[in-house]
C-alpha positions in Angstrom: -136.0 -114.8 8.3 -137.2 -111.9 5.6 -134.7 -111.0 2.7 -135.4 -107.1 1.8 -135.0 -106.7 -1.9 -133.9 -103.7 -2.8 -133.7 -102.2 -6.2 -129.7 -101.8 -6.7 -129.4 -105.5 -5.4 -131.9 -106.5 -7.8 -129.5 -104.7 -10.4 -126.3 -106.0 -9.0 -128.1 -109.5 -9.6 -129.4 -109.2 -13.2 -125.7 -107.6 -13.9 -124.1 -110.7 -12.8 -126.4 -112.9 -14.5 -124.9 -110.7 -17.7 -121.3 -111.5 -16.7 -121.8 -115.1 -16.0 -123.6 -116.0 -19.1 -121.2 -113.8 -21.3 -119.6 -116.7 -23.2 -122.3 -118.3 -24.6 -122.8 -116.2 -27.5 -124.8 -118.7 -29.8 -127.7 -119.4 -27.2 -130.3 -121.7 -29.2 -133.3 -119.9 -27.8 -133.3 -116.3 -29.7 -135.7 -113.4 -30.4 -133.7 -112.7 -33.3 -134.4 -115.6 -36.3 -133.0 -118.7 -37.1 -130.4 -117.0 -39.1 -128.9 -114.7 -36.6 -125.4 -115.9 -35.2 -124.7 -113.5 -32.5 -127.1 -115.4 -30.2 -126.0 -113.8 -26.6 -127.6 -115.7 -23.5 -126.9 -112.5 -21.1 -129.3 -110.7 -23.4 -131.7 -111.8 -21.6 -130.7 -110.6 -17.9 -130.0 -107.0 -19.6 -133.3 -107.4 -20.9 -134.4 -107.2 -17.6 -131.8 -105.0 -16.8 -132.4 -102.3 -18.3 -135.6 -101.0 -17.0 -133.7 -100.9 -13.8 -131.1 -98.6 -14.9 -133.7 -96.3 -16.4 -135.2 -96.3 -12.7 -131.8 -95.7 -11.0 -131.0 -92.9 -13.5 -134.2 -90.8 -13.0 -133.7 -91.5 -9.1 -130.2 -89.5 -10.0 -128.7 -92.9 -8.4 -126.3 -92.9 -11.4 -123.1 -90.2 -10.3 -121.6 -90.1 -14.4 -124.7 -91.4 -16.4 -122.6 -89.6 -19.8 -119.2 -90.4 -20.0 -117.4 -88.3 -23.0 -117.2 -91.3 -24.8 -121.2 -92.4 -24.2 -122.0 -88.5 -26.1 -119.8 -89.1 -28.6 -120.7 -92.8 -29.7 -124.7 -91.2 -29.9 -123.7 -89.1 -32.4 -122.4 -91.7 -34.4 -125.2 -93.2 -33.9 -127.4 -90.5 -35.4 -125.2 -89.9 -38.3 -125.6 -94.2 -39.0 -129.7 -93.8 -38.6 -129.3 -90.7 -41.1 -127.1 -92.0 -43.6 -129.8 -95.3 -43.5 -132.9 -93.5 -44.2 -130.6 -91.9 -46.9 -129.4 -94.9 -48.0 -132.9 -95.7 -49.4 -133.0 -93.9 -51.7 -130.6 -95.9 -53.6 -133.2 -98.8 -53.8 -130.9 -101.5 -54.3 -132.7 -104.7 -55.7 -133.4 -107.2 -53.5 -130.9 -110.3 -53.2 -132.4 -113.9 -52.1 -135.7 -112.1 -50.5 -133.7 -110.1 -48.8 -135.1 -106.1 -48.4 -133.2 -103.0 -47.9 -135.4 -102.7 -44.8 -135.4 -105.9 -43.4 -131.6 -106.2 -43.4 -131.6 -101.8 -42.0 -134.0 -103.4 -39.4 -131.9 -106.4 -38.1 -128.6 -104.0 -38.3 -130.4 -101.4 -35.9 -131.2 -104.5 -33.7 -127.4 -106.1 -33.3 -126.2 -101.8 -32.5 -129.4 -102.0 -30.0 -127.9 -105.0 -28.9 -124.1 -103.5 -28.3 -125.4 -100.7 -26.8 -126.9 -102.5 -23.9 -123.7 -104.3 -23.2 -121.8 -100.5 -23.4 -124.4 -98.6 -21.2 -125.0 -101.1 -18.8 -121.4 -101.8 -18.1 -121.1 -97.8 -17.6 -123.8 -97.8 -15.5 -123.1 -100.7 -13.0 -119.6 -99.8 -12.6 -119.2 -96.1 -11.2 -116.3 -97.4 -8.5 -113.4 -99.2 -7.1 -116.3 -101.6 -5.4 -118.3 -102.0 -8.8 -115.7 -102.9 -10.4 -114.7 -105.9 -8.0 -118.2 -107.0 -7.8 -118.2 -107.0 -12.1 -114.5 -108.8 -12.1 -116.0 -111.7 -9.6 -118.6 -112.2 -12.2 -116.6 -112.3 -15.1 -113.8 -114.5 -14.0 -116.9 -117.0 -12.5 -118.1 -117.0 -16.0 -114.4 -117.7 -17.7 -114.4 -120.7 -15.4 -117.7 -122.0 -16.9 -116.1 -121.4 -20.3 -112.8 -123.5 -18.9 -115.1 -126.3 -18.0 -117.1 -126.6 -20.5 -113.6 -126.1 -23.1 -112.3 -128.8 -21.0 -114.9 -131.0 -21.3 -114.8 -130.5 -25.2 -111.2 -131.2 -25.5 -111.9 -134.7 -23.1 -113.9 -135.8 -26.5 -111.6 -134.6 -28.9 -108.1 -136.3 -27.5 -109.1 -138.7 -25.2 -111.5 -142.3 -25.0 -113.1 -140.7 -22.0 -116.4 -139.0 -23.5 -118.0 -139.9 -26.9 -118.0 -137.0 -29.2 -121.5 -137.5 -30.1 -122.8 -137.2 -26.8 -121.1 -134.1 -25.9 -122.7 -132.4 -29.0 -126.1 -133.5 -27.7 -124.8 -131.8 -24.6 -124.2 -128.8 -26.7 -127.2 -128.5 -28.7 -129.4 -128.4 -25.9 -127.9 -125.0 -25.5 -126.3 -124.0 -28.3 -127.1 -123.5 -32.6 -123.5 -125.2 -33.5 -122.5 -128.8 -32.8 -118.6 -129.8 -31.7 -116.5 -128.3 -34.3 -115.2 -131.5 -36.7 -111.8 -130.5 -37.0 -111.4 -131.0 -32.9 -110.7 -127.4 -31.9 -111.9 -125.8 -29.1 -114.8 -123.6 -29.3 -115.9 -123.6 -25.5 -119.6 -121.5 -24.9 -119.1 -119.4 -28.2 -120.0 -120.0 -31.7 -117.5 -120.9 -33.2 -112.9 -121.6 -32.0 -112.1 -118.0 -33.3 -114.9 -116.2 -31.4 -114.1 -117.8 -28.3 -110.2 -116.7 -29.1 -111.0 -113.3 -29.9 -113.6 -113.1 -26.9 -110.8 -114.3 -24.4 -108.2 -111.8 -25.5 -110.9 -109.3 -25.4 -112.7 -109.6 -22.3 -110.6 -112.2 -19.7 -107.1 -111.8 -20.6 -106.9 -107.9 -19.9 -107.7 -108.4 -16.4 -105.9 -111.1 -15.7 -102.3 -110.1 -17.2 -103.3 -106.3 -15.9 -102.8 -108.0 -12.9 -99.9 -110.1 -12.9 -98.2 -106.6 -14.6 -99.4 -104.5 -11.7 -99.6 -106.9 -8.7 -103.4 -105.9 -8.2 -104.7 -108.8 -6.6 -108.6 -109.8 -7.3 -108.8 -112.1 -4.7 -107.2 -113.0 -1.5 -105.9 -115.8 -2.9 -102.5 -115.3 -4.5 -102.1 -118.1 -7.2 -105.9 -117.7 -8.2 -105.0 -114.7 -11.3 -101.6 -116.4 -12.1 -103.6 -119.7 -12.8 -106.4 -118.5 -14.6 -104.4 -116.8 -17.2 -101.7 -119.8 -17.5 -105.4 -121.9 -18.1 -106.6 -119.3 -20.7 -103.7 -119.3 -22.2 -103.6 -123.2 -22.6 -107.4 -123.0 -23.9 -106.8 -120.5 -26.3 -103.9 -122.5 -28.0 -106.6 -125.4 -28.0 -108.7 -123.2 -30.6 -105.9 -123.2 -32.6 -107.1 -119.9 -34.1 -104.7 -117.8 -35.9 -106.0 -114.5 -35.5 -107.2 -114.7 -31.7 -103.7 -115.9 -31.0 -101.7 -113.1 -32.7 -104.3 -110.6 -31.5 -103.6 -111.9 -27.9 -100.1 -112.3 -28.4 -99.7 -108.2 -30.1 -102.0 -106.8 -27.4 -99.9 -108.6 -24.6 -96.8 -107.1 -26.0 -98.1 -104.2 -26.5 -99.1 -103.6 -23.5 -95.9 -104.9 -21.4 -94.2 -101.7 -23.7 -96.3 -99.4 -22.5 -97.4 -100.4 -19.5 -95.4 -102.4 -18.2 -91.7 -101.8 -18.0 -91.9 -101.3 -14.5 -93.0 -104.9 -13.6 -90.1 -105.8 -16.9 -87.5 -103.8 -14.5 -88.9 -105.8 -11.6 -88.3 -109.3 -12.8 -84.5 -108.5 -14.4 -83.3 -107.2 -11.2 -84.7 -110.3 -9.6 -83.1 -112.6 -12.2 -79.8 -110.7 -12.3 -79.8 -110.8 -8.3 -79.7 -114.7 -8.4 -76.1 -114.6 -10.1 -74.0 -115.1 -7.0 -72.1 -116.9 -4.7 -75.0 -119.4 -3.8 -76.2 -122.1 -6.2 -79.8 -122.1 -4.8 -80.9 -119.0 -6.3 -79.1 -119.5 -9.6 -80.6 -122.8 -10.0 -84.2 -121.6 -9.0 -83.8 -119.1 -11.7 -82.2 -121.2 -14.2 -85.3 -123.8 -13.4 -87.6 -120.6 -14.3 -85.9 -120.4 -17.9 -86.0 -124.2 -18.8 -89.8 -123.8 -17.6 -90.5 -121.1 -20.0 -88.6 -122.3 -23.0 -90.3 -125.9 -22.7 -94.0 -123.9 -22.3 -93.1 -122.4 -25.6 -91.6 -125.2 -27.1 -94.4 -127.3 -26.4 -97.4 -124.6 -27.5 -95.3 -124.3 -31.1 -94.8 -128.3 -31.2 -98.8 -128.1 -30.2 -99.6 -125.4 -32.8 -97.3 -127.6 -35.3 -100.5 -130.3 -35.4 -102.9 -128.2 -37.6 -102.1 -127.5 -41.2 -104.3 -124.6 -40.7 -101.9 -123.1 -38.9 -98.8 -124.0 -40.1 -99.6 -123.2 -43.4 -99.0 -119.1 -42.2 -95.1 -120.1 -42.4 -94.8 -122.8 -44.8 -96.7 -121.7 -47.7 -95.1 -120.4 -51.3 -96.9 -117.8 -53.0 -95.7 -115.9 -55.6 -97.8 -112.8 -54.6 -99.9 -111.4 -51.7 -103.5 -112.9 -53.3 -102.0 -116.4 -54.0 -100.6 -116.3 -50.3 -104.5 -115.6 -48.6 -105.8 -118.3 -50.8 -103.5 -120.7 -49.9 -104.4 -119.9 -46.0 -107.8 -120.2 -46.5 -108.7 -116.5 -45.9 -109.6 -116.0 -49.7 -113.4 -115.4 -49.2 -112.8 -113.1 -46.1 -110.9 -110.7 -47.9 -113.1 -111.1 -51.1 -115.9 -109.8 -49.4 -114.5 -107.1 -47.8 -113.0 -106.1 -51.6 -116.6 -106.3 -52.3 -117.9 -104.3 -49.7 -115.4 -101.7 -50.3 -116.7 -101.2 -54.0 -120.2 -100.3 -52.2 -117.9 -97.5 -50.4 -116.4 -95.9 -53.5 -120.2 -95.6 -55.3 -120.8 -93.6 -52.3 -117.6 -92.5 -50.0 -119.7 -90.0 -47.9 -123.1 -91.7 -46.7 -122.4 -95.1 -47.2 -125.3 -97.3 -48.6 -127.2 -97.5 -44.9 -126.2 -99.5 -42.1 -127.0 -103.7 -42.7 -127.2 -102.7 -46.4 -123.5 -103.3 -47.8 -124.6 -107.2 -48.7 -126.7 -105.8 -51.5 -123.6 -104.6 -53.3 -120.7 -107.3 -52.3 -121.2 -109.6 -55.2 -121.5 -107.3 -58.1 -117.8 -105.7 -56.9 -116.3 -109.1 -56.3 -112.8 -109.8 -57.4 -112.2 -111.6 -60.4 -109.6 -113.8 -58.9 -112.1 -114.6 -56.3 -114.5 -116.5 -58.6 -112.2 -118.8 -60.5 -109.9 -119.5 -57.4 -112.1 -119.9 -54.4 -114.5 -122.2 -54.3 -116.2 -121.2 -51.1 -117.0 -117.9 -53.3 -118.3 -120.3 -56.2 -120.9 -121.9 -53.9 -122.2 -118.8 -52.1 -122.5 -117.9 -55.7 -125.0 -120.8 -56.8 -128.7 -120.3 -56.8 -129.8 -122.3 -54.4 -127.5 -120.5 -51.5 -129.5 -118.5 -49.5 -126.8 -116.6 -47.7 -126.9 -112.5 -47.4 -123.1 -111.8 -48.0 -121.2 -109.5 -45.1 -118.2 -107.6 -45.0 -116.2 -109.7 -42.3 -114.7 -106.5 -41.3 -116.2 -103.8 -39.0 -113.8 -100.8 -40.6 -114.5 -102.0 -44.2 -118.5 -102.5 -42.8 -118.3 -99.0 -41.5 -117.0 -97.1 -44.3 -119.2 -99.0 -46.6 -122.5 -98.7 -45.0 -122.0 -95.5 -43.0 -119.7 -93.5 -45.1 -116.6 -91.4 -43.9 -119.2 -89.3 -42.0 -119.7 -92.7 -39.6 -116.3 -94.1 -39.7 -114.4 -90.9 -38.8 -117.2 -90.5 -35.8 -116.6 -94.0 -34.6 -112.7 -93.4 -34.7 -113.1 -90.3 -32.7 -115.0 -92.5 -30.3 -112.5 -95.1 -29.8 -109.8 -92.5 -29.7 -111.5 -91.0 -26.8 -111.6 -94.2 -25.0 -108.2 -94.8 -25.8 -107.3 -91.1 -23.9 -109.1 -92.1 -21.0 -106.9 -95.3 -21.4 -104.0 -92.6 -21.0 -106.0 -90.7 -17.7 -106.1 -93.8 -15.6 -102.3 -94.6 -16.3 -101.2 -91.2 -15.0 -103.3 -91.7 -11.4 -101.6 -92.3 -8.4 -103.8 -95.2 -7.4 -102.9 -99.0 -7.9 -106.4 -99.4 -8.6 -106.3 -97.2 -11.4 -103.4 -98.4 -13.2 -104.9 -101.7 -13.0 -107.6 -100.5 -14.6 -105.6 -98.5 -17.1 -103.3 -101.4 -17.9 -105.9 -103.5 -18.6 -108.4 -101.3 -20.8 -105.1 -100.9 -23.3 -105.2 -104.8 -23.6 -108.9 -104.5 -24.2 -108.6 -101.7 -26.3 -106.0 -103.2 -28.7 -107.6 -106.4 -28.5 -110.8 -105.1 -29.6 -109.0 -102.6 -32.4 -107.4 -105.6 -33.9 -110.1 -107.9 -33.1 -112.7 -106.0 -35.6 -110.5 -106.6 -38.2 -112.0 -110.3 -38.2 -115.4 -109.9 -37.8 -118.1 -107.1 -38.4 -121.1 -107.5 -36.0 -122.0 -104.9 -33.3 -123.9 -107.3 -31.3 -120.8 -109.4 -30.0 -120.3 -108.3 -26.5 -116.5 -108.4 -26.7 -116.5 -105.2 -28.4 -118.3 -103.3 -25.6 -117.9 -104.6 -21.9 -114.4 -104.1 -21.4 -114.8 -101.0 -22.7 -118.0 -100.0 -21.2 -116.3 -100.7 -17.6 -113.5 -98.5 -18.6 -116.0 -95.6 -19.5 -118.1 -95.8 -16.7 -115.4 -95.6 -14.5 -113.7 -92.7 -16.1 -115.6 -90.1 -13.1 -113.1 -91.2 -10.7 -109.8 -89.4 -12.6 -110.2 -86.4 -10.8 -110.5 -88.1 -7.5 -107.1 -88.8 -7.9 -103.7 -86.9 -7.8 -101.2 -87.4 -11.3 -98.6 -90.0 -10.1 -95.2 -88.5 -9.9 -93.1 -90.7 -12.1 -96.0 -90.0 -14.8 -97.0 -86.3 -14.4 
């Protein structure tokens, strides 16, 4: 039996590769240093990738090779390599043999890195069938992440598996051990990456499709129990941030979106109120179901101090209330960064260079009162200090110039958000409904963190973009137009 080869199936399998290895995001065996920690494993299949695309493109295989929002992120990224050749010229002193070039050299490799995910997920989704194909791929690699979570928490609450052999489990693929404080941290880094990556990449499909009925598979109770196991694994990383963000996004959404599927379930609730006791009871059984779901994930949340410190702490102003809940340094640095942004409000100081500037602009409460700031302080640490924040990174390091081009790019995606909700296509409104989780996700999301290699920031939406050719195919639904 010969198996033909072709060049798109070739593609279609590197793509997958991508999608199935998404989670693991601190792979041990990186081209990028020991000290890089966005390590992605599906690097390494776009890698490969890549050169297919090129060949697909030039063969005019590609229908919409430059989406709107494609064009407008390059000329961001134009202005960024501008303002960084600028940005030399400041000839900022060199902090723990750290260079101005060395750190613009690693920055341009994490936005390389981004920009694979984004043009490759525009590239290998251009219709209805892509997109299934990408969604089978991504949901398989959510259940490696569930497996791999579950095996974690096995260690952490029960006799069954030793801790210390699941780390060496972990380091055989992974930089970072089992997290001590016995949260979840699944394939990623770290519990809050793996929060912000499943509010970013999995949960938008799967609550698009419980809000629109559009079914994935031809099984029926596959979506609903995927998202009720996400949700369960994303309580276990007990992470504030990827919580709320999940939780805002998801309401959010059901606003917007989803009043139809809202109107839906109250006529279905309000129907059960009659003569017979079966469907009152059924419905009645829903209720007690939900309210013991939510009393048990507070009662669950109620465990870490970490995260019940958000209600429980007295603080007589704002900065004694971010100490308190550990967030002091975050915010310190991003106060730090933002003094890099007012010596220069309209270049920036070059893209990766905003470190070089964070402790000289420092708080003052932040070096008597937080001692996580006193030790990056010290001599001997070797660390290169980082905004935490991709808005505070972007106006620091590229200026308003960059940050009002990068806004003008998300608000573009966020319109073509707006295009595929006024389709008349199910398919469509899936896909509409569940770019706005992404897109909320990932706006919120970058609050937290500030590197433009994690692929959460660019799949979801990449899909979304390279998809955005089949709007005029379609006819404006009538309840929308």
């Amino acid at each position: 039996m010969r198996v033909r080869i072709t060049l798109d199936g070739l593609a279609r399998f590197l793509w997958a590769a991508a999608l199935l290895t998404l989670p693991v995001t601190s792979f041990r065996y990186f081209p990028l240093g020991e000290d890089a920690v966005v390590r992605p494993l599906s690097l390494y299949p776009l890698a490969l990738l890549l050169p297919l695309l090129l060949i697909r493109l030039a063969r005019r295989k590609i229908r919409s090779p430059w989406p709107g929002a494609l064009i407008l992120l390059g000329a961001f990224l134009l202005v960024s390599l501008a303002v960084t050749i600028f940005g030399c010229l400041y000839a900022p002193p060199a902090l723990r043999d750290q260079f101005y070039w060395g750190r613009a050299v690693r920055a341009w490799a994490t936005v390389a890195i981004g920009l694979f995910f984004f043009v490759s997920a525009i590239w290998m989704n251009q219709d209805e069938d892509d997109l299934r194909f990408s969604l089978r791929w991504l949901l398989a690699g959510l259940c490696l992440n569930l497996l791999w979570s579950g095996v974690q928490a096995l260690a952490f609450y029960t006799p069954l598996l030793d801790k210390h052999l699941v780390t060496v489990w972990q380091k055989a693929f992974s930089t970072r051990p089992l997290i001590k404080t016995e949260r979840v941290s699944g394939l990623s880094f770290e519990p809050a990456w793996l929060a912000g990556q499943l509010a970013a990449v999995y949960l938008p499909w799967l609550f698009a499709s419980l809000l629109t009925r559009y079914r994935l598979s031809r099984y029926k109770w596959l979506e609903p129990a995927l998202l009720a196991l996400t949700i369960v694994l994303l309580l276990m990383t007990f992470s504030r941030g990827g919580i709320l963000i999940a939780a805002a996004a998801a309401a959010l959404t059901s606003l917007l979106v989803g009043r139809a599927a809202l109107a839906r379930l109250w006529r279905w609730f309000v129907s059960g109120f009659g003569r017979r006791a079966g469907p009152l009871a059924l419905r009645l059984g829903v209720l007690a179901m939900i309210a013991a779901a939510l009393a048990g994930a507070v009662l669950f949340l109620g465990q870490k101090k970490y995260v019940v410190s958000l209600f429980t702490t007295k603080a007589a102003n704002l900065e004694e209330f971010v100490i308190a809940n550990y967030a002091g340094a975050r915010v310190a640095y991003a106060w730090g960064a933002m003094g890099a942004f007012q010596e220069h409000p309209w270049t920036g100081v070059g893209l990766g260079a905003s470190g070089f500037y964070i402790y000289r602009h420092l708080p003052d409460w932040a070096l008597t009162t937080v001692p996580e700031i006193a030790k990056h302080l010290s001599p001997e640490s070797r660390l290169y200090p980082n905004p935490k924040n991709l808005y505070v990174r972007l106006l620091a390091e590229t200026g308003l110039l960059g940050f009002t081009l990068f806004g003008i790019f998300q608000l573009s995606l966020l319109g073509e958000v707006r295009l595929a909700l006024r389709r008349d296509s199910e398919a469509l409104r899936f896909l509409g409904a569940a770019a706005l989780f992404s897109w909320l996700a990932v706006v919120l999301y970058s609050f937290t963190q500030d590197s433009f290699a994690n692929p959460s920031l660019w799949v979801n939406l990449g899909i979304l973009a390279g998809l955005s050719g089949l709007w005029s195919n379609h006819p404006r639904s009538k309840e929308k137009s």
